[in-house]
N, C-alpha and C positions, 0 to 999 in steps of 0.2 A: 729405502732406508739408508742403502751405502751403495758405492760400488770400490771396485778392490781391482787395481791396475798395477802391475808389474814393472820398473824400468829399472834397466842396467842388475836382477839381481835382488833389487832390495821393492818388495813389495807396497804399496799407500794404501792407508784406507781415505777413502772420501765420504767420511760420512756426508750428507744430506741434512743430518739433524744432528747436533753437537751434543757432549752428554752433558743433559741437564742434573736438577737437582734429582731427580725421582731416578732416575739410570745412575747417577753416580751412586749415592749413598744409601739408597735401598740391598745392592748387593752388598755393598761393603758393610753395612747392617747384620747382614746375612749371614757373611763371612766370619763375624765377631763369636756367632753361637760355637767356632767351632773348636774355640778354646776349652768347652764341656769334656769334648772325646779324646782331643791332642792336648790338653792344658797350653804350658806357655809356648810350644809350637803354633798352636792355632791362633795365638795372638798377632802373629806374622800375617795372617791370612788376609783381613784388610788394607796393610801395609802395600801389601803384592800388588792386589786389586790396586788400588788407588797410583802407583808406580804403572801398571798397565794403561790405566786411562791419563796419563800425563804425558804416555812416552806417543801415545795418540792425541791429546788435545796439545801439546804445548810447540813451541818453535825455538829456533836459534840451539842457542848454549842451552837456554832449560830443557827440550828436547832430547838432547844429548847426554844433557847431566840425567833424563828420566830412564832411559837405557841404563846407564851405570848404576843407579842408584837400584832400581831395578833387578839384575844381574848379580849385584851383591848381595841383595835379600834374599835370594832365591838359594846362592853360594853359601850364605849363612846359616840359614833353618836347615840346608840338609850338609851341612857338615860335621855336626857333632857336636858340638859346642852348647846347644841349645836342649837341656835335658828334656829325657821323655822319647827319643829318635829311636829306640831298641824294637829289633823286628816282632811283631805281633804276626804268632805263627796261627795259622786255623785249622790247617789238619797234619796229621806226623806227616814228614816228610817222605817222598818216595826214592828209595834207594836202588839202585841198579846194580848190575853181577858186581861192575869192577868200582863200586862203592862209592858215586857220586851222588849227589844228594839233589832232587829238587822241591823247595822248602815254596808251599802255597804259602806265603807270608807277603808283607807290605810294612814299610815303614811308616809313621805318623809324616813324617817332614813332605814325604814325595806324594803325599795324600794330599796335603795341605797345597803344595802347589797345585798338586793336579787340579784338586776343585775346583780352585781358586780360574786355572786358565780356563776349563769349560764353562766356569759360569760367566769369563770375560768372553767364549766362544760364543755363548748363546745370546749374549748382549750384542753383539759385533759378528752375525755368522762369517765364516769363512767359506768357500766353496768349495770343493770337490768336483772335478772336471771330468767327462769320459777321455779327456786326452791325457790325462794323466795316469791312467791305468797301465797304458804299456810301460812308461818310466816305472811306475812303482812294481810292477813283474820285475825291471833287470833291474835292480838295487835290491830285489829279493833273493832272485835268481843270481847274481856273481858270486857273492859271499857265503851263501848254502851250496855252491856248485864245489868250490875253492876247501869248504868245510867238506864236503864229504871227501876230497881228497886226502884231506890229514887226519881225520878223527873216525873211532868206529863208527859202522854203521849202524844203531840203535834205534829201531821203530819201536813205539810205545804210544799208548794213550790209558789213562787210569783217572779216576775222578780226582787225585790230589793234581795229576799232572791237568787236568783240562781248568782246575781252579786257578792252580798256580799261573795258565797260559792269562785267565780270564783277568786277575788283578793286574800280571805283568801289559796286560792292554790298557785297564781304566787307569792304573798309577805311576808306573815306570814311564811306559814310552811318553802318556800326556806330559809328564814332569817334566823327562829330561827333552825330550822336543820343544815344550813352551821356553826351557831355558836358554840351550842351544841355536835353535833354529827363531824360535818368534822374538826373544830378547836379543842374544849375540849376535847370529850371524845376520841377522837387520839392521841391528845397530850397526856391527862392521861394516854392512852392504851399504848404510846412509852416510856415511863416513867415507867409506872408499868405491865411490861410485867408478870410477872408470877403473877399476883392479880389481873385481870378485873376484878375482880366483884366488886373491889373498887373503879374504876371509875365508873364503871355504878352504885353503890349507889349516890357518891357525884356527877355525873350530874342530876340524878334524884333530888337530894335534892335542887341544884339550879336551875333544871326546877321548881319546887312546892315554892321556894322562892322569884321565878320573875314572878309569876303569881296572888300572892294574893292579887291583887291589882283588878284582872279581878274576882277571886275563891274569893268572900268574904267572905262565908260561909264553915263549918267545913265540911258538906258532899261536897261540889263543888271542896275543896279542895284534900281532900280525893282522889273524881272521877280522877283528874289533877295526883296524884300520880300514880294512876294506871295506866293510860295513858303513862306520863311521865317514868313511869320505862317499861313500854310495847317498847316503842320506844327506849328507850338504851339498852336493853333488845335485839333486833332487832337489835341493830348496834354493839352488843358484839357477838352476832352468826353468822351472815350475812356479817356484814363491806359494807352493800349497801348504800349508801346514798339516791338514789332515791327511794331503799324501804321504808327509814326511814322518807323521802318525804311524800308518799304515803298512810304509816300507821298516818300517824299526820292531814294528811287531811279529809283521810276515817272516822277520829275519828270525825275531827270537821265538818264533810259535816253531816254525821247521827246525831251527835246531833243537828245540826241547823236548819233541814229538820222533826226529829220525836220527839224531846222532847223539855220542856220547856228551853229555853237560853236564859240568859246561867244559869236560874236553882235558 
């Protein structure tokens, strides 16, 4: 159906079969119902889809314009601006001795992304490699290593805490990695083919810029850099997505499980 080749960084897909009318507009069909649960959130949801298969069917400048236009939609639904985004909590929160809170909750915006890229996943699979498994150990392994130097040490598992791990897997990481990694830093990577390492700075720099709001503090933030450049770091060698999935989860499954969170 595809196959999926790596150069300089920035990942191709080659489809075999182009998407026609039944692959285009059947999900984004799909997508439409999902204005029901998210209201005018989920009116996005199409939008996305349809920006994912241009930024894969089109060439030239509209290719590039599909990236952008793309990346902003994504910017957009989960900024705030678009009512309806307020956390929808499922169980009380579990609080710890020295009073940090971790809240099993999900927003509508990063929902609606996420769908949206697993159902562009399963249309277009991606692979997952057994080579990729040791990279995704050390982008798990530096940032938790680095973290248990500065933050208590807190082991804990509780069933709000194992929900809370379970959503931040299906909604957070899918979100912000389909935006970060499968939108930006590919589009930077199509862009600046002979210089990855300059997009993998400046997503890094706008992972750690849209985070300090979570990272209030100079070490929390810090942690987030390292992290954050471990995972673009991971999609400049790799170009897996579900690795980069997987390293972003591993990150925040151990810290929510052994150290103080968020710190």
């Amino acid at each position: 159906m595809f196959s999926l080749s790596v150069r300089r960084g920035a990942p191709e897909i080659a489809a075999r079969e182009p998407f026609d009318g039944k692959s285009l507009w059947l999900p984004a069909a799909f997508l439409c119902f999902l204005i029901i649960p998210f209201g005018w959130i989920g009116v996005f949801a199409p939008a996305i889809w349809l920006g994912l298969v241009a930024m894969e069917s089109a060439q030239g400048w509209k290719k590039a314009t599909s990236f952008f236009i793309t990346g902003l939609l994504m910017l957009l639904v989960n900024s705030g601006l678009i009512p309806g985004n307020e956390h929808i909590l499922l169980m009380e929160p579990y609080r710890d001795p020295s009073a940090n809170l971790i809240y099993p909750s999900f927003r509508p915006a990063k929902s609606v992304i996420a769908l949206t890229v697993v159902l562009f996943m399963l249309v277009r699979p991606q692979p997952l490699k057994r080579k990729d498994l040791p990279w995704i150990a050390v982008m798990v392994a530096a940032p938790i290593a680095l973290g248990g130097m500065v933050l208590d040490f807190h082991p804990k598992l509780t069933a709000t805490i194992a929900l809370a791990a379970l959503l931040n897997f299906v909604v957070v990481c899918i979100a912000e990695e389909g935006f970060f990694r499968w939108v930006l830093q590919r589009g930077l990577g199509l862009w600046l083919k002979r210089l990855p390492w300059i997009a993998t700075a400046l997503v890094t720099l706008l992972f750690v810029s849209l985070h300090t709001g979570w990272a209030a503090s100079p070490t929390m933030l810090a942690l987030v850099g390292v992290a954050g450049f471990g995972y673009a770091l991971l999609w400049q060698l790799r170009g897996s997505f579900w690795a980069c999935v997987l390293a972003h989860w591993g990150v925040n499954l151990l810290h929510m499980t052994l150290l103080a969170y968020p710190g």
